[in-house]
N, C-alpha and C positions, 0 to 999 in steps of 0.2 A: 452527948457524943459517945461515952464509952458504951451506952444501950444500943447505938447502931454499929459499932464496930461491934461488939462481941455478937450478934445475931448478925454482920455479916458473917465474921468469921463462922458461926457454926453452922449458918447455911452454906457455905462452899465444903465444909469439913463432911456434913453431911452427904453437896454432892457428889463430892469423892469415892465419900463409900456408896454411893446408890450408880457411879460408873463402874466400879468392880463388880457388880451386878450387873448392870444394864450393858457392858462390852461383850458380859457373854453371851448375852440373850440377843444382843444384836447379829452376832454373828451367826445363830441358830435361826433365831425368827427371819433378820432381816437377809440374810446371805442365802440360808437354806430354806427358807419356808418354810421350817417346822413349828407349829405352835405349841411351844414346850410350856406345861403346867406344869412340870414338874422342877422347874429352876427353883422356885423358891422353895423347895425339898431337899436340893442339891444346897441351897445355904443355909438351911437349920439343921440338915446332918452334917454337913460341914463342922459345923459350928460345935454339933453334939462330939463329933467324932473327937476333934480337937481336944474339947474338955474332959475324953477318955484319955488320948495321948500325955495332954499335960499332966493329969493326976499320975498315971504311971513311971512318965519320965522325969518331970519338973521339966524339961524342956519348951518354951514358947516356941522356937524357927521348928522343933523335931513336930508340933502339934499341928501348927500351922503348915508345912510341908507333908506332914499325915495325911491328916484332913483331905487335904487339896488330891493326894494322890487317891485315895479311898478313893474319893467321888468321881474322880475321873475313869476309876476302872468302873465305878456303877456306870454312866456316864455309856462307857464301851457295850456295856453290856446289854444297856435301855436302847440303843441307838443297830446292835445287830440283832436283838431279840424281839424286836414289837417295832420298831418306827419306818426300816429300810427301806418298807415297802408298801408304806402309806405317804410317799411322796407325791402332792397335790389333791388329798384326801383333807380339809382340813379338821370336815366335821369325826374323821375317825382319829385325826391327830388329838383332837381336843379331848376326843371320852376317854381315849388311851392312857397322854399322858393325866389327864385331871384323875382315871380310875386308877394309876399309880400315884399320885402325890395323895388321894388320900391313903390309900395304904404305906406309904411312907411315915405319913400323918400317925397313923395308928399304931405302926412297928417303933416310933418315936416314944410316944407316951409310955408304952409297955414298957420298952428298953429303959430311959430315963426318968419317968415317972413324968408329975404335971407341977413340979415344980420348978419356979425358974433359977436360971446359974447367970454367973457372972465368972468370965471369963479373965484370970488373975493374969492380968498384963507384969511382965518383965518390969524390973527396978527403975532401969533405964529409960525405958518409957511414962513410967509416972512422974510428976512434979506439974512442972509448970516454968513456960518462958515468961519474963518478962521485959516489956517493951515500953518506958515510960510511964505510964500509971495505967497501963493496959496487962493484961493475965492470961497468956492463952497454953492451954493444957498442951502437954509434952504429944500424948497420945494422938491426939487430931491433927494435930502437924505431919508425925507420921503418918495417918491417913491419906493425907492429901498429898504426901510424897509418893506412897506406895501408889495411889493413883496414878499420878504421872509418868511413875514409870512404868505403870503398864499402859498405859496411851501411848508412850512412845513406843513401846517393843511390840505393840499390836500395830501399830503403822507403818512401823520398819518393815516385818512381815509380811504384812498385805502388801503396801505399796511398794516395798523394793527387794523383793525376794521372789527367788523361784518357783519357791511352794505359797507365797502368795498368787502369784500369776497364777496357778496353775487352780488354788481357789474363787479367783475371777470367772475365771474360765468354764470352771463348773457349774456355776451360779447361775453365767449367763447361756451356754446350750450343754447342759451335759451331755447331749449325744451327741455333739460336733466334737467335746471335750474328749469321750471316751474315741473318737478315732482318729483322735492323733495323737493314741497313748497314752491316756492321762488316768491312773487308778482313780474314776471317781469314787467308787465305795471308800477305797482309803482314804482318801481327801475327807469327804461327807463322816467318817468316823473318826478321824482326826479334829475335825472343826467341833462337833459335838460333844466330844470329850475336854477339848480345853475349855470351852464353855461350861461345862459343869465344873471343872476346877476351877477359876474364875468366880463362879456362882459360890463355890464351898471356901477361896478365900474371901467374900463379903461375907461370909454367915461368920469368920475365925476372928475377921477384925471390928466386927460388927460385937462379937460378943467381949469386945473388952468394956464397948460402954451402953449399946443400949440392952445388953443383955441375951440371955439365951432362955426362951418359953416359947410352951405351944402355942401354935397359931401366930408362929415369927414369921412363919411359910407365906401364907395367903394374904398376909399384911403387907408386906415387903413386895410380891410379884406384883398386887397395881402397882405401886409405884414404877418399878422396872419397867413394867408394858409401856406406860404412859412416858416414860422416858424416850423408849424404844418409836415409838407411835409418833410422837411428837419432832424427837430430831430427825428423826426419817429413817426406813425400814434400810439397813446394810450399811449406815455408816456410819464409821467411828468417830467421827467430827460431830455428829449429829446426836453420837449417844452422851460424849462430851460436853458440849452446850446445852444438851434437854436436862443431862443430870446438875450441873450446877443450875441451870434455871429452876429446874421443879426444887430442889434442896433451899435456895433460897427464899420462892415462893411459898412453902412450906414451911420454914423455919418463922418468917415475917407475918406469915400469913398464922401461926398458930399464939404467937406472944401480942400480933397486935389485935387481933380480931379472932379470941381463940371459938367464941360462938359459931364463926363461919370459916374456920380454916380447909374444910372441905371447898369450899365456895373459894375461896380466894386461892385455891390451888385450882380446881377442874376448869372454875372459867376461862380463865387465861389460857389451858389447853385448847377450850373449843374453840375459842379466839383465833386460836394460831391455825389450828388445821381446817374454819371457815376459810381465813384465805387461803392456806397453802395444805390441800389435802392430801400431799405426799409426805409432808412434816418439812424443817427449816431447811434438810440436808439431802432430801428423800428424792428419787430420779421417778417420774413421772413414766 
């Protein structure tokens, strides 16, 4: 009994943090059609940036809010410099951002070397709850808190705000959008950017327990695609359910069967999008 509760728990803990990744990617990939290779860039500099913050300040919320901001101005910068005007390009989206994530890749190792860190979580955060004869670390709880609440203040947003409508709107004819007054560029550079900070807080909380090394980048975006791919391309419900399923399928699928845990994770995706090729949540 306690081998399935502690692998549930770490599969939902897990997909918590693979939604603070995959909400942002959803609103870029699946809202904007942009095929960003560069997200999981935006979560190991996140993550690097951070563990400069912290060393500097001792502060975890100043590193973590660092972080987050850095990447969001990179973020700005990737979004009016190289992408604004490869909308519906995908194959020049893909060499774009992929020939910036390796060079992120590369500015990474140089700056920090190729050794991996470990990201010194706050006092408060370490220990351990316990529940009966059950043990579940402090740190993953917060996980799956800080999840939720960005699920909910991404949905408040979208679905009942006015600068959500008015990202609806974009999404669905940006040129009807822009003539009834709608700053698409700002929108489209706004959405962008929170998604890169989003991506750079999974790399800040990511790096308290599974660590900070290279090649965190290109490890971590399958999984987010597959997230994104599978709960359906624009929605947050969708990146929601995809990321606690792939986190558990993954978690289950590597303790019980660690020969085939590729297997016992991808199958079950092509499973799901033979029947429904738009993914669980995804509008046809």
């Amino acid at each position: 009994m306690e081998f399935w509760v502690t692998q549930l728990f770490n599969g939902v803990s897990y997909g918590a943090l693979l939604f603070l990744l995959a909400g942002g990617l959803s609103l870029i990939f699946g809202m904007m059609r942009i095929v960003n290779m560069t997200h999981g860039s935006h979560y190991l500099l996140g993550a690097y940036l951070a563990l400069t913050f912290l060393t500097r300040t001792g502060s975890y919320v100043l590193a973590l809010l660092g972080g987050a901001l850095a990447i969001a101005v990179l973020g700005v910068i990737e979004w009016d410099r190289f992408l604004q005007g490869l909308r519906g390009q995908e194959l020049a989206q893909v060499l774009t951002t992929m020939g910036l994530a390796l060079i992120f890749q590369d500015l990474a190792l140089v700056t920090w070397g190729g050794d991996p860190y470990n990201l010194k979580i706050p006092a408060v955060l370490s220990g351990k709850y316990h529940l009966g004869t059950f043990f579940f670390p402090v740190y993953r709880v917060f996980i799956i808190v800080v999840a939720l609440g960005v699920a909910v203040v991404l949905w408040l947003v979208v679905e009942r705000t006015r600068v959500g409508a008015m990202m609806r709107a974009t999404v669905d004819d940006a040129e009807m959008a822009r003539g009834v007054g709608i700053n698409v560029s700002g929108i489209s550079l706004g959405v962008f950017a929170l998604g890169a900070a989003l991506a750079a807080v999974a790399g800040v909380v990511a790096g308290g327990f599974l660590g900070i090394y290279p090649g965190a980048d290109f490890e971590i975006l399958s999984y987010a695609f597959v997230v994104v791919i599978v709960g359906g391309l624009g929605s947050l419900r969708g990146a929601l359910i995809g990321s606690l399923l792939v986190g558990l399928l993954d978690n289950f699928g590597k303790a019980l069967f660690p020969e085939l845990s590729y297997f016992t994770l991808f199958a079950p995706m092509a499973a799901i999008l033979a029947v429904r090729p738009t993914g669980l949540f995804g509008r046809a």
